[in-house]
Structures are given as structure tokens and as C-alpha cells.
N, CA and C atoms as an extended XYZ file, in Angstrom:
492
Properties=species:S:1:pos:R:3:atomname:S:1:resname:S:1:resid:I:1 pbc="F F F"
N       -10.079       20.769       12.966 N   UNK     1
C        -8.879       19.980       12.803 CA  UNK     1
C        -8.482       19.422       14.172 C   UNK     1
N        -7.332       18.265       13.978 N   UNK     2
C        -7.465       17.806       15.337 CA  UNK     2
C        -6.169       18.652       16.451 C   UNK     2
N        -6.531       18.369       17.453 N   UNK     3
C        -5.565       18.875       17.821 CA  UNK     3
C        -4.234       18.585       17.906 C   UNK     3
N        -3.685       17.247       18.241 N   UNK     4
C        -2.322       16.523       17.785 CA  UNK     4
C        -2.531       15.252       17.015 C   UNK     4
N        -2.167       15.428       15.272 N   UNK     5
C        -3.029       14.389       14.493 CA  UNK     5
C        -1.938       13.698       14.526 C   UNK     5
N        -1.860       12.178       14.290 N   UNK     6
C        -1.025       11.195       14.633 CA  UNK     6
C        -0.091       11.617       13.434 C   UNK     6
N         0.989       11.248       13.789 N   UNK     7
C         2.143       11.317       12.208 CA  UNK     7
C         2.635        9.679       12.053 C   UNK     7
N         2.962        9.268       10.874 N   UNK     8
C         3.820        8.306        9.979 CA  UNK     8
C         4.757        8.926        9.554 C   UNK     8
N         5.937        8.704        9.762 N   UNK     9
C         6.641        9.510        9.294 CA  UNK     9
C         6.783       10.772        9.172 C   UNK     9
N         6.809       11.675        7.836 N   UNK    10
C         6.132       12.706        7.822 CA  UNK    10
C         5.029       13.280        7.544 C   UNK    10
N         4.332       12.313        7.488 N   UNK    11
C         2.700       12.608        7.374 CA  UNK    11
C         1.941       12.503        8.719 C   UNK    11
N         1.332       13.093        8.692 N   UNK    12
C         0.088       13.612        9.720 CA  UNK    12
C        -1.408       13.059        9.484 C   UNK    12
N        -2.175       12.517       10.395 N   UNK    13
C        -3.074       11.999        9.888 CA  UNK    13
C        -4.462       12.746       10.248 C   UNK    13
N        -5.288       13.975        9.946 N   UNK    14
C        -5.840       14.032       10.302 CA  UNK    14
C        -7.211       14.366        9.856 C   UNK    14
N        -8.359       15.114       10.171 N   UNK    15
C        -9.981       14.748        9.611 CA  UNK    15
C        -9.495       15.665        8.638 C   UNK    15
N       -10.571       15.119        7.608 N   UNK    16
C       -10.808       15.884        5.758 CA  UNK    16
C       -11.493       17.054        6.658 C   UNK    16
N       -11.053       18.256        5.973 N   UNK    17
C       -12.000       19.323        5.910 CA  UNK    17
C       -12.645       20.042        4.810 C   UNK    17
N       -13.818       20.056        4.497 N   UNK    18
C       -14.250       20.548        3.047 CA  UNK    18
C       -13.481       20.875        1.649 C   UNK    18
N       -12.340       21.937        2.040 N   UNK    19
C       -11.616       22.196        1.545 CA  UNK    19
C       -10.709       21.066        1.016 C   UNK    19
N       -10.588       19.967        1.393 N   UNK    20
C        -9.849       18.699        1.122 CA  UNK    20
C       -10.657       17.761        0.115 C   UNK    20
N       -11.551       18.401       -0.039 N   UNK    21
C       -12.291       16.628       -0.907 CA  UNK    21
C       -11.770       16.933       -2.207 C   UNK    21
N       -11.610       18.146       -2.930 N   UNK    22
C       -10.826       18.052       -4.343 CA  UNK    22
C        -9.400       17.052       -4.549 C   UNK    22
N        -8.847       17.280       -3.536 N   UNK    23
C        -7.076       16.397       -3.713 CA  UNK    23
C        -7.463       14.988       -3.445 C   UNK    23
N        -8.739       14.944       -2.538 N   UNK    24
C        -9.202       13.283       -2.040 CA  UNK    24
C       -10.034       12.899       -3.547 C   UNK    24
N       -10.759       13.385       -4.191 N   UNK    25
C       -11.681       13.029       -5.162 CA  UNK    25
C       -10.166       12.930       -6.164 C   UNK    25
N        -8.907       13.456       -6.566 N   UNK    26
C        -8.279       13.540       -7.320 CA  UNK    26
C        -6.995       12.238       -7.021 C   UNK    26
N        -6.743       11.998       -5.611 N   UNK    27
C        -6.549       10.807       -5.033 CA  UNK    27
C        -7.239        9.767       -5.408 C   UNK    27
N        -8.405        9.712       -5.463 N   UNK    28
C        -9.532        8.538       -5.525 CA  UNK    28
C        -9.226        8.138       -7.327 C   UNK    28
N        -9.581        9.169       -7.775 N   UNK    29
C        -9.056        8.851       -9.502 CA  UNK    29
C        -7.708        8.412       -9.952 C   UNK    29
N        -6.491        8.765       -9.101 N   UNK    30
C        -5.486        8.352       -9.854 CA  UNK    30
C        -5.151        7.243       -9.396 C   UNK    30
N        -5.833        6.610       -8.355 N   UNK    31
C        -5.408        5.446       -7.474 CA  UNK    31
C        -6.461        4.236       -7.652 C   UNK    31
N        -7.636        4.471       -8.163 N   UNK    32
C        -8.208        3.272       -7.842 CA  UNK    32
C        -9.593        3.344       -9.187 C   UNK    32
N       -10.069        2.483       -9.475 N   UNK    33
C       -11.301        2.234      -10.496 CA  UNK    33
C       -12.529        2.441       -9.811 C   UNK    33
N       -12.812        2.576       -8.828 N   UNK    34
C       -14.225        2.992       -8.356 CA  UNK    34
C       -14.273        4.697       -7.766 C   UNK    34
N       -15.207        5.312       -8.762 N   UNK    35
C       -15.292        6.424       -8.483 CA  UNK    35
C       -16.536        6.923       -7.729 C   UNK    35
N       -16.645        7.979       -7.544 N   UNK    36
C       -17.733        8.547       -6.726 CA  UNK    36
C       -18.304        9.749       -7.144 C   UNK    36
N       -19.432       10.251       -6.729 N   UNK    37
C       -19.760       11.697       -7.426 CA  UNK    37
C       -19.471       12.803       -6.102 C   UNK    37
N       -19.307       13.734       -6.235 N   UNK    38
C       -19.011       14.444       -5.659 CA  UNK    38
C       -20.239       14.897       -4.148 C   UNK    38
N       -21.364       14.647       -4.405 N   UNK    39
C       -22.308       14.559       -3.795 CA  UNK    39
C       -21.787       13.468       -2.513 C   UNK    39
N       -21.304       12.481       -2.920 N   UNK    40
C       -21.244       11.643       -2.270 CA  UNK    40
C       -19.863       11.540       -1.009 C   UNK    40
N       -18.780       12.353       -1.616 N   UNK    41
C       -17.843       12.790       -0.669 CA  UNK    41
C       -18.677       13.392        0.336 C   UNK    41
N       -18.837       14.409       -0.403 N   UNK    42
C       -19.535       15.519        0.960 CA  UNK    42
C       -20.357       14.951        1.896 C   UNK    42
N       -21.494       13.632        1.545 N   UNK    43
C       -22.550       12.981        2.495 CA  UNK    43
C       -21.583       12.605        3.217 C   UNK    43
N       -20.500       12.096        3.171 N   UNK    44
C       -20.103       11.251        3.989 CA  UNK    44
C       -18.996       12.289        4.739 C   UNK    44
N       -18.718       12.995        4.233 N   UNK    45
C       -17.907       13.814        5.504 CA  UNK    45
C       -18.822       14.243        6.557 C   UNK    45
N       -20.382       14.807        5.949 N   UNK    46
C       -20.907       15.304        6.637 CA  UNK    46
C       -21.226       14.431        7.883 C   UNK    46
N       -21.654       12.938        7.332 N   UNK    47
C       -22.047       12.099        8.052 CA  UNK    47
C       -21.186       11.773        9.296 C   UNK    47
N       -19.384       11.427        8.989 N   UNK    48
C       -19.060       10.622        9.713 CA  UNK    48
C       -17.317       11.400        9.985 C   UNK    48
N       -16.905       12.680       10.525 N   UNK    49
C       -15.549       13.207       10.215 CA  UNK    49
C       -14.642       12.676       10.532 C   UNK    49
N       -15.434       12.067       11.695 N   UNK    50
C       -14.294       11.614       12.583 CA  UNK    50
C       -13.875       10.318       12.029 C   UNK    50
N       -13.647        9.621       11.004 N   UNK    51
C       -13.723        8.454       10.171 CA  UNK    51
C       -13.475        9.157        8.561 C   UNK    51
N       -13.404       10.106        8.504 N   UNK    52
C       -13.646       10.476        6.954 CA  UNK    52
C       -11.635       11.513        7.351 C   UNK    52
N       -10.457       10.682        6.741 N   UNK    53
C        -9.139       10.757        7.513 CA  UNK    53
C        -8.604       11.571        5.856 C   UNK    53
N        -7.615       12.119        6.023 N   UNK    54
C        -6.829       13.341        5.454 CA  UNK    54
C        -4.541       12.022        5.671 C   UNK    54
N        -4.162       12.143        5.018 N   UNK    55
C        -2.793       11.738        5.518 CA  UNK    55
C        -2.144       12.869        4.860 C   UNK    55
N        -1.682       14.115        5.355 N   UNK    56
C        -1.361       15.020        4.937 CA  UNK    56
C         0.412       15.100        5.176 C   UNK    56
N         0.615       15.123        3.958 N   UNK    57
C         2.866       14.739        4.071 CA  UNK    57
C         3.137       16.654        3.645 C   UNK    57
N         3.565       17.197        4.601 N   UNK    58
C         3.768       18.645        4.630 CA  UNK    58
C         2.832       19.628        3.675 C   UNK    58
N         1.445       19.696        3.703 N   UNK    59
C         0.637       20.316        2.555 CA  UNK    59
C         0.473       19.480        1.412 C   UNK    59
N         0.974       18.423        1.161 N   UNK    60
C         0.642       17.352       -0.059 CA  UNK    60
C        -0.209       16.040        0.456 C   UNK    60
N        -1.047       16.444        0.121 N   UNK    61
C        -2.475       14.863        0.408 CA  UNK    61
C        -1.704       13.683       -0.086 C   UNK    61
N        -1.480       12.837        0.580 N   UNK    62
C        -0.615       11.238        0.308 CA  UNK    62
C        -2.114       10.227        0.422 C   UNK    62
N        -2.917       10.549        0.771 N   UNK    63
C        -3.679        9.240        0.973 CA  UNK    63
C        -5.130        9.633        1.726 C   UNK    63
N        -6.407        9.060        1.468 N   UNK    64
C        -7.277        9.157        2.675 CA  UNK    64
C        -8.117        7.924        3.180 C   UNK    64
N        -9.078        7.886        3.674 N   UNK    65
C        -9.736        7.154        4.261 CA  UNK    65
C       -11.477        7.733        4.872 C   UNK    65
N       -12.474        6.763        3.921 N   UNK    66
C       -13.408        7.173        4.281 CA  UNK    66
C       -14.722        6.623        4.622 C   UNK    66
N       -15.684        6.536        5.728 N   UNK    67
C       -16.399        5.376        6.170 CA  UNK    67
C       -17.667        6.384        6.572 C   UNK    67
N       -18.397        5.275        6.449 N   UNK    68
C       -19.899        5.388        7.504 CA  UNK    68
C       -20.186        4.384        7.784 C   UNK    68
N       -21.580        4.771        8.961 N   UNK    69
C       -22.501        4.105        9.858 CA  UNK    69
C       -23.274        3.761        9.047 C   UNK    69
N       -23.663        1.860        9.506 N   UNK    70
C       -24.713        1.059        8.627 CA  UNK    70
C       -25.246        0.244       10.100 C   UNK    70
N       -26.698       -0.250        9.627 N   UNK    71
C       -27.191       -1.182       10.869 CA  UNK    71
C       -27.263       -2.600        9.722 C   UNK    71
N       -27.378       -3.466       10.387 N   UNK    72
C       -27.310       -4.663        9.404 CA  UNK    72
C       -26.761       -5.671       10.075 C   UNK    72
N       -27.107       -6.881        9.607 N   UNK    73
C       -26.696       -8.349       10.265 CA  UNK    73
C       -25.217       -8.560       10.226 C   UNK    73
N       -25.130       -8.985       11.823 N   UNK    74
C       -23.248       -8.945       12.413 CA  UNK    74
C       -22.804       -9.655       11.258 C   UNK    74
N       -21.509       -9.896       10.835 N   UNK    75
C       -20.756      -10.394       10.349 CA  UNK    75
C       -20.068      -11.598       11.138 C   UNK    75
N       -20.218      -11.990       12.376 N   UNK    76
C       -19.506      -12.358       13.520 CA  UNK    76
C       -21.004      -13.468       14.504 C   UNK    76
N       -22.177      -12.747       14.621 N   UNK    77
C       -22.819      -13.645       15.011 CA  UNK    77
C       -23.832      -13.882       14.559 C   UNK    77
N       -24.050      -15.060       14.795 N   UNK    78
C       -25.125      -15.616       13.811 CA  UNK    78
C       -26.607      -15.024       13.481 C   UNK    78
N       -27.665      -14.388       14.326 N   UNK    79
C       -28.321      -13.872       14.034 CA  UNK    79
C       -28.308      -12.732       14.979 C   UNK    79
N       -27.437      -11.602       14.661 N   UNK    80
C       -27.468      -10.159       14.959 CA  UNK    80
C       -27.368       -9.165       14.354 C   UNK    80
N       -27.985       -8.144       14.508 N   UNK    81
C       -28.245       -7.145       14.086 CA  UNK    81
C       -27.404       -5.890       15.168 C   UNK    81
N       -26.645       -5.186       14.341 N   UNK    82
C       -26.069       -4.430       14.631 CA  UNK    82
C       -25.330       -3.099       14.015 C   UNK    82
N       -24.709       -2.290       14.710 N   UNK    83
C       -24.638       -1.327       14.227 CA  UNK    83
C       -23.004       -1.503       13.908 C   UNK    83
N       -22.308       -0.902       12.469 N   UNK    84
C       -21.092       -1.270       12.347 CA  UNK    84
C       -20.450        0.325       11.282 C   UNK    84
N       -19.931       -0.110       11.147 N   UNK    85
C       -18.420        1.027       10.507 CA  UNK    85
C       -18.400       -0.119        9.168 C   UNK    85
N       -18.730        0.798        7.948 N   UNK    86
C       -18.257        0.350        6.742 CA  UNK    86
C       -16.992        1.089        5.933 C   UNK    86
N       -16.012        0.626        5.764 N   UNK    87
C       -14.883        1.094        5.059 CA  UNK    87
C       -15.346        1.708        4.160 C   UNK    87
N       -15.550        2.621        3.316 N   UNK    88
C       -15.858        2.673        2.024 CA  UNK    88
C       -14.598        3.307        0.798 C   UNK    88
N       -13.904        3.506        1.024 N   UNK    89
C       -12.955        3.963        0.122 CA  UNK    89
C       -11.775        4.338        0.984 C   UNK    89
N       -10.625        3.672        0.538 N   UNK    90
C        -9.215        3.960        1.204 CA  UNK    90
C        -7.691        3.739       -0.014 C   UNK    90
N        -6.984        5.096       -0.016 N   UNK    91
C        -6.252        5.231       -1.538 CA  UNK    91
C        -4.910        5.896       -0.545 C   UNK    91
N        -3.544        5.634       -1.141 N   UNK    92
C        -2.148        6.053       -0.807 CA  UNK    92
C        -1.841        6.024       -2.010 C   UNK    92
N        -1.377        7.565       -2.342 N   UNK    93
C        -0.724        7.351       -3.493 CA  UNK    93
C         0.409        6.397       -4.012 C   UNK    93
N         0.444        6.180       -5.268 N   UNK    94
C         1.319        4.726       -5.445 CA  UNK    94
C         2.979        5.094       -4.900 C   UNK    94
N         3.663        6.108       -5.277 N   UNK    95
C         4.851        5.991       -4.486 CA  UNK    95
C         5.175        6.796       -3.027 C   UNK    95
N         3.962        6.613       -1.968 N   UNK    96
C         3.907        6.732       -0.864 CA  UNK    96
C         3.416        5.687       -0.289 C   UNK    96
N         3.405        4.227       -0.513 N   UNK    97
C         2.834        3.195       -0.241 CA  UNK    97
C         3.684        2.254        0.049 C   UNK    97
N         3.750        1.430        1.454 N   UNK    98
C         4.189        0.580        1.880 CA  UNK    98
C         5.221        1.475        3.111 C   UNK    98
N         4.765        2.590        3.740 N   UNK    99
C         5.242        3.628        4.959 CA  UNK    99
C         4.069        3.321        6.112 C   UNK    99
N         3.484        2.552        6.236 N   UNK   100
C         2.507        2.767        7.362 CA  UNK   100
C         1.340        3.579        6.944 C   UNK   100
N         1.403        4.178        6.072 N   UNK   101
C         0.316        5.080        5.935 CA  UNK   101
C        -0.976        4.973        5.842 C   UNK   101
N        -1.535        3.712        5.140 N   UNK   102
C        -2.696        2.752        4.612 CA  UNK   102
C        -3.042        2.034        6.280 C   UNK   102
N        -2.117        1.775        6.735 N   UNK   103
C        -2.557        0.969        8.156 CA  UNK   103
C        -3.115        2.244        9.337 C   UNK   103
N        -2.242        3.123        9.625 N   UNK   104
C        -2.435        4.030       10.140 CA  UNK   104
C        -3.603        5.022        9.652 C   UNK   104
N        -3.868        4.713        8.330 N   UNK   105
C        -5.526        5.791        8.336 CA  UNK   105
C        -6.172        4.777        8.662 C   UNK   105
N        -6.314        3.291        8.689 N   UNK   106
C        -7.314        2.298        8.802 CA  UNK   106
C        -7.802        2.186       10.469 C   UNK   106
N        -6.555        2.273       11.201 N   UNK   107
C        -6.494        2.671       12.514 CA  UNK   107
C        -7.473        3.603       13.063 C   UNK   107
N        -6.808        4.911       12.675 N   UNK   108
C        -7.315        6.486       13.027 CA  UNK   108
C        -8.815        6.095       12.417 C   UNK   108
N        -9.285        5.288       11.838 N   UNK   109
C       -10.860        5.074       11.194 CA  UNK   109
C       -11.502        4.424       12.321 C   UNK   109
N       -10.805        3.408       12.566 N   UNK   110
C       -11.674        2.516       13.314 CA  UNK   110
C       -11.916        3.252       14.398 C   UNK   110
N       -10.753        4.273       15.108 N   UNK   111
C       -11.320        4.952       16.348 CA  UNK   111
C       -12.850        5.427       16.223 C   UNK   111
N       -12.881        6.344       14.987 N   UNK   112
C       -13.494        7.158       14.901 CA  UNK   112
C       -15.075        6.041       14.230 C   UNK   112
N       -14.810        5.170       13.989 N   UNK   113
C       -16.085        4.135       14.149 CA  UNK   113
C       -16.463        3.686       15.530 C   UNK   113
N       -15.358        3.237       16.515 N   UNK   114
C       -15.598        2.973       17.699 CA  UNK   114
C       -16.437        4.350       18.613 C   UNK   114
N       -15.622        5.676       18.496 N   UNK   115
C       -16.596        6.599       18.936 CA  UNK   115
C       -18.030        6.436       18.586 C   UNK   115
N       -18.694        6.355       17.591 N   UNK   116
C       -19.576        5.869       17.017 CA  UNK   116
C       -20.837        4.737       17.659 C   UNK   116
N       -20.375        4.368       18.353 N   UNK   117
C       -20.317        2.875       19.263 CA  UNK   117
C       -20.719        1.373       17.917 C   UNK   117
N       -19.840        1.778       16.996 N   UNK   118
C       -19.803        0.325       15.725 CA  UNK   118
C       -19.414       -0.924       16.783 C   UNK   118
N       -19.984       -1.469       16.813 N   UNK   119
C       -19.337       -2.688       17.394 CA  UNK   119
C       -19.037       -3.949       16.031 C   UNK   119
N       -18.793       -3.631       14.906 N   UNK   120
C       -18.072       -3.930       13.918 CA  UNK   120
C       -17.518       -3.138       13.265 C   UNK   120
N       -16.604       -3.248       12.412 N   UNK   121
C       -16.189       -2.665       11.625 CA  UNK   121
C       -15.399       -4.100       10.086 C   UNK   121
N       -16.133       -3.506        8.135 N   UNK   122
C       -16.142       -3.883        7.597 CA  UNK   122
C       -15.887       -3.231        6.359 C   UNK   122
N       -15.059       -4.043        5.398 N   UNK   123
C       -14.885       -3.616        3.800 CA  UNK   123
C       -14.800       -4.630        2.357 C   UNK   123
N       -14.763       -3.638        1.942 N   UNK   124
C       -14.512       -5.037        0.437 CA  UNK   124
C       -13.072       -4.705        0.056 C   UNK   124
N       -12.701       -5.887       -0.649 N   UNK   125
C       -11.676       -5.415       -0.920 CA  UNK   125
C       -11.392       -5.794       -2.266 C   UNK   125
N       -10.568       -6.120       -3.157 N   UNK   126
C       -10.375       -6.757       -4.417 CA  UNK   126
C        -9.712       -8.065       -4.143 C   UNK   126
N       -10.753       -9.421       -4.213 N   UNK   127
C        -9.140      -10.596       -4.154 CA  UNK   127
C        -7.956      -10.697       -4.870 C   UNK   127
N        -7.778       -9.424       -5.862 N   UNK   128
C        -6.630       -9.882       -6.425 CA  UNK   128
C        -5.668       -8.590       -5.951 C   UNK   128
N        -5.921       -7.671       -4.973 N   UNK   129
C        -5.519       -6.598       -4.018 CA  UNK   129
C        -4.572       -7.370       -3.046 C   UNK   129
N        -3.786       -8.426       -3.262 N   UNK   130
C        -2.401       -9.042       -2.188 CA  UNK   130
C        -2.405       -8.042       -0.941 C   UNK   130
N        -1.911       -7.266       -1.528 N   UNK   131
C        -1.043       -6.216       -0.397 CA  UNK   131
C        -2.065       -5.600        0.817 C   UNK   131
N        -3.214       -5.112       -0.142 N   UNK   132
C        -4.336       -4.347        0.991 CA  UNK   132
C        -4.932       -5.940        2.094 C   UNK   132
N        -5.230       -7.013        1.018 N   UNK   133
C        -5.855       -8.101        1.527 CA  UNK   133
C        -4.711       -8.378        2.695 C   UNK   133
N        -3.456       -8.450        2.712 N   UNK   134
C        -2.393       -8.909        4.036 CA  UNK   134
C        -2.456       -7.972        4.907 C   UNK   134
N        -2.622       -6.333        4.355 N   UNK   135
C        -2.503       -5.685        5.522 CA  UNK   135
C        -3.775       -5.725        6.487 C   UNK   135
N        -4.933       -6.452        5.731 N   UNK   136
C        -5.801       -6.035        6.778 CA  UNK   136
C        -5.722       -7.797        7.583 C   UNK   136
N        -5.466       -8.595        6.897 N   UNK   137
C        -4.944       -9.757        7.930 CA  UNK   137
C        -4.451       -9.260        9.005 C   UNK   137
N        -3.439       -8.367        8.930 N   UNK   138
C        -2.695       -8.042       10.048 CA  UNK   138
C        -2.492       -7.468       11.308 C   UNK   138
N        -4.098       -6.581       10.375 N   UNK   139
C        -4.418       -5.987       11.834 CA  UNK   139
C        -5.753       -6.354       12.056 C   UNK   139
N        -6.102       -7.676       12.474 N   UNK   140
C        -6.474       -8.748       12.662 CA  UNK   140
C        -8.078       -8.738       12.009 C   UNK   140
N        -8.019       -8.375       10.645 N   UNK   141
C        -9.700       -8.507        9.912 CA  UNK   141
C        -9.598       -9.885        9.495 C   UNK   141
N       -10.229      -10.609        9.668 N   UNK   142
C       -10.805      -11.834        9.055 CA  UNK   142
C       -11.809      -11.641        7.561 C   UNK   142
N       -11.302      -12.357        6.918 N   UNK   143
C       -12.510      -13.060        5.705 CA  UNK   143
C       -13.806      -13.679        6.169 C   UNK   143
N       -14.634      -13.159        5.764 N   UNK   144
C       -16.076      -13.593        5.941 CA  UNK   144
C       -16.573      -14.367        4.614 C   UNK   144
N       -16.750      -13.550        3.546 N   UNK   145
C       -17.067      -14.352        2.280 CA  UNK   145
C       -16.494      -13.688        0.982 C   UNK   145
N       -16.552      -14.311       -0.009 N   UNK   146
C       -15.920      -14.477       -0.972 CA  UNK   146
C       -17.146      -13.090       -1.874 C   UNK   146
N       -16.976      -11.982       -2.305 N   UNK   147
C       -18.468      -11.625       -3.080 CA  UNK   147
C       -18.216      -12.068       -4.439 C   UNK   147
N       -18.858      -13.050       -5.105 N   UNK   148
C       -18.686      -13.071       -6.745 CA  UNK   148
C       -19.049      -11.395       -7.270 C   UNK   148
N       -18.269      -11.163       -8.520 N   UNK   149
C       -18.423      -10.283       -9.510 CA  UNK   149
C       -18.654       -9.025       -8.633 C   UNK   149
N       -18.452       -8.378       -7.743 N   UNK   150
C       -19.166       -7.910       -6.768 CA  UNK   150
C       -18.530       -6.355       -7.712 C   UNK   150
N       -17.357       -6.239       -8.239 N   UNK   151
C       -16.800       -4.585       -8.653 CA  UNK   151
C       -17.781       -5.009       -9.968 C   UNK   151
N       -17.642       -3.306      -10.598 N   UNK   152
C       -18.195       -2.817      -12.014 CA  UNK   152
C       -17.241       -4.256      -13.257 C   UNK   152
N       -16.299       -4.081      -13.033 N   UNK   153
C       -15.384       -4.898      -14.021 CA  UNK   153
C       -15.268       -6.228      -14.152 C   UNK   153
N       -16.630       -6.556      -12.684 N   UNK   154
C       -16.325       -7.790      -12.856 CA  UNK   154
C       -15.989       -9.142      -11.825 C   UNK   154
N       -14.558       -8.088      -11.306 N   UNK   155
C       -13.682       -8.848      -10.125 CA  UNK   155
C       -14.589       -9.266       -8.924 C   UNK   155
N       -14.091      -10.341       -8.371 N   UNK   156
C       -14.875      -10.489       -6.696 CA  UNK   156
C       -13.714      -10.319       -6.315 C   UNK   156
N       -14.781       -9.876       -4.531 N   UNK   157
C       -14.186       -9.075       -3.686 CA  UNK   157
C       -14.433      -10.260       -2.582 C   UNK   157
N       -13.699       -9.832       -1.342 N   UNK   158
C       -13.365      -10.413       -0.042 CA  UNK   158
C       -13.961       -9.416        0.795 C   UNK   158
N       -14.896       -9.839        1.484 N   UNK   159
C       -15.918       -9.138        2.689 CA  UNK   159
C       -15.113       -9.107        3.906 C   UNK   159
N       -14.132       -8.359        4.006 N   UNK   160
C       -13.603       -8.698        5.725 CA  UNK   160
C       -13.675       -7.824        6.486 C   UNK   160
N       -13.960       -8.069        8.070 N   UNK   161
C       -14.679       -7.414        9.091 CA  UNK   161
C       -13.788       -7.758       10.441 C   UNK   161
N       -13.944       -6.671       11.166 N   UNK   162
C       -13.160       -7.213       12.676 CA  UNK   162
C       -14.193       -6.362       13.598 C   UNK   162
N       -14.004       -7.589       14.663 N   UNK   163
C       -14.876       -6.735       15.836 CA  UNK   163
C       -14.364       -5.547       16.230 C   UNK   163
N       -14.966       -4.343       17.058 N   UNK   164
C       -14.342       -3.289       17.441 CA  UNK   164
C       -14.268       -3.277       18.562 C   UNK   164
């Protein structure tokens, strides 16, 4: 655990520890349509902790955040290949949302991609996701491309990426 994990308010932001992926896998279900198998939490904690974020509001899980390392063509220059930080799943429960909390695990991620040495960092998002799509305007991700049909249901998504 970390040693002084950032707070929002009264939440604390700090790494998932094993013991955490049940409330995050139970987070992930009540908050969003793309699920995961359980196999797949664990790869990725194992993979990446320092990026794989906990928003803990006094012993009650409010939210997490969870990423890995990909190599693959920059998003940013034209023919590069590089190593980057992929978002892969980020959930605040619905009436803990709109406190900083969603920005501040996106934050505490990117560090922990930058440790990494990502010299990108990237996600999908839903275009019809307003709120997530402005917040990451804001903290300065750009739109890259549009993905047709890109979710299970259907929806396209918005590819956006910021340098690190």
C-alpha cells in the first residue's frame, strides 16, 4: 500500500490489493456494460499496480482505475512505434460522481504509466459518454479517431490519447 495515498475529499486513492478485486469486479458490474473475467483483473494487477488504482471513501470502494503496458504505433506521430499506457477500465460509483474522483484516479494512473516510461498514454471511450468524453478534454487528451461499432452493443467509441 502506498505510503501517503492522495485523498479527494474523503477518499483516498490508492493501489488495488488482491483482496480488492471483488468490490472492483462488483464496481465494474454495477457501473458499466463491459465486463471482464476474473482472470483478467488479476493479469493486470499483476502486470501493472502501480496503474491498477483503489478510490477508497473510509473502507467503501467508490471507484477504480485500471491499465497496462502495450507497444504499438504512436497515436501522435506519424510513423512510431512506441511504448504507451492503455486505459482499460475506469468506474465511480453513480452517486459518488462528479467529486474529482474519476479525474484524480486518471491522474494517479498516468503517474504510474509514466513510471513505466509510456511515453503515451490512451483509451476508448463511449461517444455518447458526454461527461467522461469532457473530462478527459480537460485534462488535455485529444481525439484521435472515431472507432465505428467498436463496443459489444454496437456503440462507437472515441480513441483519445495524450502524450506523457
Amino acid at each position: 500500500m502506498q505510503a501517503n495515498p492522495r485523498r479527494v475529499g474523503r477518499c483516498a486513492i490508492r493501489r488495488v490489493e488482491p483482496g480488492d478485486l471483488i468490490p472492483v469486479i462488483e464496481i465494474n458490474l454495477r457501473t458499466l456494460p463491459e465486463h471482464y473475467s476474473d482472470y483478467f483483473y488479476e493479469s493486470l494487477l499483476a502486470e501493472m499496480p502501480e496503474a491498477f488504482l483503489l478510490a477508497d471513501m473510509a473502507g467503501r470502494p467508490a471507484g477504480y482505475i485500471m491499465c497496462k503496458t502495450e507497444y504499438g504505433f504512436s497515436n501522435f506521430k506519424r510513423l512510431g512505434f512506441v511504448k504507451k499506457g492503455h486505459l482499460v477500465s475506469v468506474a465511480v460509483l453513480p452517486d459518488l460522481r462528479r467529486q474529482g474522483i474519476g479525474t484524480a484516479l486518471v491522474e494517479e494512473a498516468m503517474a504510474g504509466v509514466r513510471s513505466r516510461k509510456c511515453v503515451e498514454f490512451y483509451l476508448e471511450v463511449r461517444c455518447s459518454n458526454n461527461e467522461a468524453v469532457g473530462m478527459y478534454d480537460r485534462m488535455g487528451f485529444s481525439t484521435r479517431q472515431k472507432l465505428k461499432s467498436y463496443y459489444r452493443d454496437g456503440e462507437d467509441a472515441y480513441l483519445m490519447a495524450i502524450e506523457t
